[in-house]
C-alpha positions as CSV (number, residue, x, y, z in Angstrom):
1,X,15.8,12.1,-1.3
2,X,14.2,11.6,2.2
3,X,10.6,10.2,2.6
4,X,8.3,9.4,5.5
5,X,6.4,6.1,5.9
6,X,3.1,6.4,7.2
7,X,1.1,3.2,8.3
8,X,-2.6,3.4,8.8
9,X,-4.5,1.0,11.2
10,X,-7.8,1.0,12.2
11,X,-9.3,-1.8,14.6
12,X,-12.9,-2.2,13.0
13,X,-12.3,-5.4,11.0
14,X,-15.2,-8.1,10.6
15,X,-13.0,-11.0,9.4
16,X,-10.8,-10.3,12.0
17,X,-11.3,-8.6,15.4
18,X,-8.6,-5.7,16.8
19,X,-5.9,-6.7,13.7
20,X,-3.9,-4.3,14.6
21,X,-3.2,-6.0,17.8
22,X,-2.8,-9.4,16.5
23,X,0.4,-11.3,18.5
24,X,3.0,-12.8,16.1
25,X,5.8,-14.0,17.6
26,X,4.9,-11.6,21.0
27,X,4.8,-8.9,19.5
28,X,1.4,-6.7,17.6
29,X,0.8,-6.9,14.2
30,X,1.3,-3.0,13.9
31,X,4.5,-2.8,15.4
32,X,5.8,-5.6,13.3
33,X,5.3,-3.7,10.3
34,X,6.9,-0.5,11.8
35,X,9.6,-2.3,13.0
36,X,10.0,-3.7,9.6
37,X,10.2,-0.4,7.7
38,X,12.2,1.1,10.6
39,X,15.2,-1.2,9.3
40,X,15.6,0.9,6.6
41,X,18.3,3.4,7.2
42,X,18.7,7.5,7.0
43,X,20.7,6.8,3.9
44,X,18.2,5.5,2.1
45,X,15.7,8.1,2.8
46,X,13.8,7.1,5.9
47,X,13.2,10.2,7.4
48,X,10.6,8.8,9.7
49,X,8.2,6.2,10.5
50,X,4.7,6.7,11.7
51,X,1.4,4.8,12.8
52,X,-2.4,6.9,12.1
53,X,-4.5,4.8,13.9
54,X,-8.4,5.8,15.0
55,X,-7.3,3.4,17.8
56,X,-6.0,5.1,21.2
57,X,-5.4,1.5,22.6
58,X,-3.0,1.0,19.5
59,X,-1.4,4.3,20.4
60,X,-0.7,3.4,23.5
61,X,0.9,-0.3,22.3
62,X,2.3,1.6,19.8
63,X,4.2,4.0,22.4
64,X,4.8,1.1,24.9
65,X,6.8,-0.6,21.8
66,X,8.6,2.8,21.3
67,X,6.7,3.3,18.0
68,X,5.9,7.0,16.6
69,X,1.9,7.4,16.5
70,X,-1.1,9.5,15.7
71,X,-4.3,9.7,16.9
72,X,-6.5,10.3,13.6
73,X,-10.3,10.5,13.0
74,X,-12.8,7.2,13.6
75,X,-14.7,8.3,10.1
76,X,-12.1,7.9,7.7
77,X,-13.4,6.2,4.5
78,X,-10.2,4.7,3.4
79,X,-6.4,4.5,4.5
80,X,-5.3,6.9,2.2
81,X,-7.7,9.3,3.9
82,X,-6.3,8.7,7.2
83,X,-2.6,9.7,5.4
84,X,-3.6,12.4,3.9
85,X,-5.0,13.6,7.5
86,X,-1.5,12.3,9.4
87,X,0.4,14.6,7.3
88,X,-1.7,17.9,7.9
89,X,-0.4,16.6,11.9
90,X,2.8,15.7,11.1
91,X,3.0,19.4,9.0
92,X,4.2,18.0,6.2
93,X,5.7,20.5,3.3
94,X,3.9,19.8,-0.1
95,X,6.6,18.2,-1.6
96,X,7.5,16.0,0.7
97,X,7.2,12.5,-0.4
98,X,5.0,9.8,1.8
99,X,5.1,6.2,1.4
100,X,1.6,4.5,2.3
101,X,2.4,1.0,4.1
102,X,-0.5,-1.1,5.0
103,X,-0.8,-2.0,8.5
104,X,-1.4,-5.7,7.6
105,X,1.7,-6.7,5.7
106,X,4.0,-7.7,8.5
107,X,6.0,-9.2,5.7
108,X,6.6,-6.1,3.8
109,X,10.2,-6.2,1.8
110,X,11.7,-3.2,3.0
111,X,13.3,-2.4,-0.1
112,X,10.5,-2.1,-1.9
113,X,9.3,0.5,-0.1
114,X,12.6,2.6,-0.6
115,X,11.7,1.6,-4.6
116,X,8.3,3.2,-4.6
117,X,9.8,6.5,-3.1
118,X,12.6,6.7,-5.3
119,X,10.6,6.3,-8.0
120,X,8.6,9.3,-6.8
121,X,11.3,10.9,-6.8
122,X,12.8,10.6,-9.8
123,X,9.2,11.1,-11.4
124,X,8.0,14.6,-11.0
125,X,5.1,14.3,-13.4
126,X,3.4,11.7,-11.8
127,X,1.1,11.7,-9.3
128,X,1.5,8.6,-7.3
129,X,4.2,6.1,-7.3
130,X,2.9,2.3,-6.8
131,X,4.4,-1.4,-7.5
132,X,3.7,-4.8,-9.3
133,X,5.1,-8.2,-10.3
134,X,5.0,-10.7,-12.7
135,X,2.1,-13.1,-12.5
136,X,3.1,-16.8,-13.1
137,X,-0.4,-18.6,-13.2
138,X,-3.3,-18.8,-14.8
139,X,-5.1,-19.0,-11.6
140,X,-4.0,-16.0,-9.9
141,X,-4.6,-14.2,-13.3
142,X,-8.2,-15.3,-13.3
143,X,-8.7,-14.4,-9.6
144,X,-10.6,-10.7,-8.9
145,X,-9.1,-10.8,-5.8
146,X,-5.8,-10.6,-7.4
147,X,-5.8,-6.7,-8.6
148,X,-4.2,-6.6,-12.1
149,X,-2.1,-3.3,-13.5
150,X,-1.6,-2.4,-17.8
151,X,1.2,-0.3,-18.6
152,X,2.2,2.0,-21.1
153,X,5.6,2.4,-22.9
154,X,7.2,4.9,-19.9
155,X,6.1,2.6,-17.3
156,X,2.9,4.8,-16.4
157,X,0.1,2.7,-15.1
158,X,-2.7,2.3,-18.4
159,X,-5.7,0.5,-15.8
160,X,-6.2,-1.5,-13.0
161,X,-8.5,-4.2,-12.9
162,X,-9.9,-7.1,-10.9
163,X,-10.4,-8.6,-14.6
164,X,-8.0,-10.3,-16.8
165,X,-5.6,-7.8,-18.4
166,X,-4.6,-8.0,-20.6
167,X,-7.4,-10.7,-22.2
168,X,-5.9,-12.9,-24.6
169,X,-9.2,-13.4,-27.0
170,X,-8.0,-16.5,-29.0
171,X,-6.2,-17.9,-25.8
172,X,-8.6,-17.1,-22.9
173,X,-6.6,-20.1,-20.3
174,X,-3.4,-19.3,-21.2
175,X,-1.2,-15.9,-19.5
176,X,-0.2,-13.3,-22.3
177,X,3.6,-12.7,-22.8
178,X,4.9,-10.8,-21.6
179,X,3.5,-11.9,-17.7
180,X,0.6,-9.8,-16.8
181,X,1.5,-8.2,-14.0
182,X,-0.5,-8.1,-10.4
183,X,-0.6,-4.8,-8.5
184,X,1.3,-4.3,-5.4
185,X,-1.0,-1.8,-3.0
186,X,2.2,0.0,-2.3
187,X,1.9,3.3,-3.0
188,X,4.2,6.9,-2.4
189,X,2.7,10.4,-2.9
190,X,3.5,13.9,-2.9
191,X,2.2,15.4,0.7
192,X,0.5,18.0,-1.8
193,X,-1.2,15.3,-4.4
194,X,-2.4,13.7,-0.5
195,X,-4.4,16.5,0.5
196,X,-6.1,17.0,-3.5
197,X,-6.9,13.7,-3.4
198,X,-9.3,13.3,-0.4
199,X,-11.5,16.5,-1.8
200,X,-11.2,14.6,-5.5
201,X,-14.8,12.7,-6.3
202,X,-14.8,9.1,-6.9
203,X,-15.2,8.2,-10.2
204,X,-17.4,5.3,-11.8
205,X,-14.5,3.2,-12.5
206,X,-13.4,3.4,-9.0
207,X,-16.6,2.5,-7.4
208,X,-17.5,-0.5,-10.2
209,X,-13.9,-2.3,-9.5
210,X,-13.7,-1.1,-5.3
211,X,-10.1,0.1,-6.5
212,X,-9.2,3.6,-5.1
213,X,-6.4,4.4,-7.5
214,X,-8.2,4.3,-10.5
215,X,-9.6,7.7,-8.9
216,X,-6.4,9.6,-9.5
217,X,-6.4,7.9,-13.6
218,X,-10.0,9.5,-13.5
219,X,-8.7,13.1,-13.0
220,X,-6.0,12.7,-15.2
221,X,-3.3,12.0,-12.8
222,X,0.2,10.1,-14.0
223,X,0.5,6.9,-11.3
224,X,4.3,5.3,-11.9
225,X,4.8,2.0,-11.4
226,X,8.0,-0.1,-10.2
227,X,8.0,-3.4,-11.6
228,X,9.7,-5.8,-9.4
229,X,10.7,-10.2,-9.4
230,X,10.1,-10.1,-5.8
231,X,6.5,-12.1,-4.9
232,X,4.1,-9.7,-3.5
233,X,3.9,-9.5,0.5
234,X,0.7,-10.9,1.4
235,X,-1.6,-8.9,4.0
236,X,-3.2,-10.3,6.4
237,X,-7.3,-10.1,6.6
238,X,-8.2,-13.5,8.2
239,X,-7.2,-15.9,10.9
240,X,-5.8,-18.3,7.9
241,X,-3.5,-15.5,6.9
242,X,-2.5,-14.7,10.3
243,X,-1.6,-18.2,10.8
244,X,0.1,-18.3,7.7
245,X,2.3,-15.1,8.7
246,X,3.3,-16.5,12.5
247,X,4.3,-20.0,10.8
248,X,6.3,-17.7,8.5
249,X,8.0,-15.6,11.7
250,X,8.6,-19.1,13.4
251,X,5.4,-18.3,16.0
């Protein structure tokens, strides 16, 4: 099994300006997450690692840093559209399998990544390969900003929702056993399912919960997911979180 990582970056963010670029520890935010999948090794899979930025300042930190990158359109409406766009540059077979790494999550546990594409692997009838954990309080379960993920029996994703799923009717504050789980937004493709999905139309699910996966459930797709104990990496979309990362890196 060999896979390429590909990490999209763009640098228009209102909460906060050039992200990509953020310093942590003296070195960009990008290139912290590249050099964080870069640890994993040939014989695991990593075939390569690449940055698809709209950004040719980031290419150029990117280079300086000794990071692969791609220049990729300014108009892309969502990071798996600047993917899908990265592999028709990189001239990627169909069945090659790409791992989608946000740009933001310089705390990314490396072998989760390897999970999602080995999971892809091993799971020729789905579409997508993605990740979640166990939730552990009622808070978090509650919160819309923490994306939630149903299952069925073979481990295929069911839903995701910013609601409360499942909803315990006769026990609304309490979490349902098992743990609900949160969703990761890992996710591994097929090069092929990449370049359907950008000409696929949104659906009404998708644009009611803002959640570009439920897209692929839509049209009928299979999206595997890889349950994991591990706490979700957090990314980074305000100066509190960026804080909260350098504190973490000993910045």
């Amino acid at each position: 099994m060999k896979f390429t990582v590909i990490i999209p970056s763009r640098m228009a963010s209102s909460r906060l300006p050039n992200k990509p670029l953020a310093d942590i520890a003296g070195i960009p935010m990008v290139v912290r997450v590249a050099q964080r999948v870069l640890s994993i090794s040939a014989k695991e899979g990593l075939a390569k690692v690449v940055v698809a930025t709209d950004s040719p300042q980031v290419i150029d930190v990117c280079q300086h840093w000794g990071v692969h990158a791609l220049l990729t359109h300014s108009d892309h409406a969502s990071g798996t559209d600047r993917v899908a766009q990265a592999c028709d540059l990189l001239k990627l077979q169909n069945d090659a399998i790409v791992v989608n790494v946000q740009g933001d999550e310089p705390l990314i546990e490396p072998k989760l990544v390897v999970a999602v594409a080995t999971l892809m692997h091993n799971m020729p009838s789905a579409c997508m390969s993605t990740a979640a954990t166990p939730i552990t309080s009622v808070e978090d379960f509650h919160n819309p900003n923490v994306v939630k993920v149903v299952l069925e029996t073979n481990g295929f994703a069911l839903y995701f929702s910013r609601a409360s799923i499942p909803f315990l009717r006769d026990a609304p504050n309490q979490l349902p056993s098992p743990a609900p789980l949160r969703h990761i937004g890992l996710y591994a493709y097929r090069a092929r399912f990449l370049r359907q999905f950008t000409k696929l139309t949104p659906s009404p699910l998708e644009r009611a919960e803002s959640l570009e996966q439920l897209r692929a459930l839509w049209h009928g797709e299979l999206i595997a997911v890889h349950v994991t104990d591990h706490d979700a990496s957090v990314g980074i979309d305000t100066p509190e979180d960026l804080e909260r990362v350098r504190r973490a890196l000993g910045s």
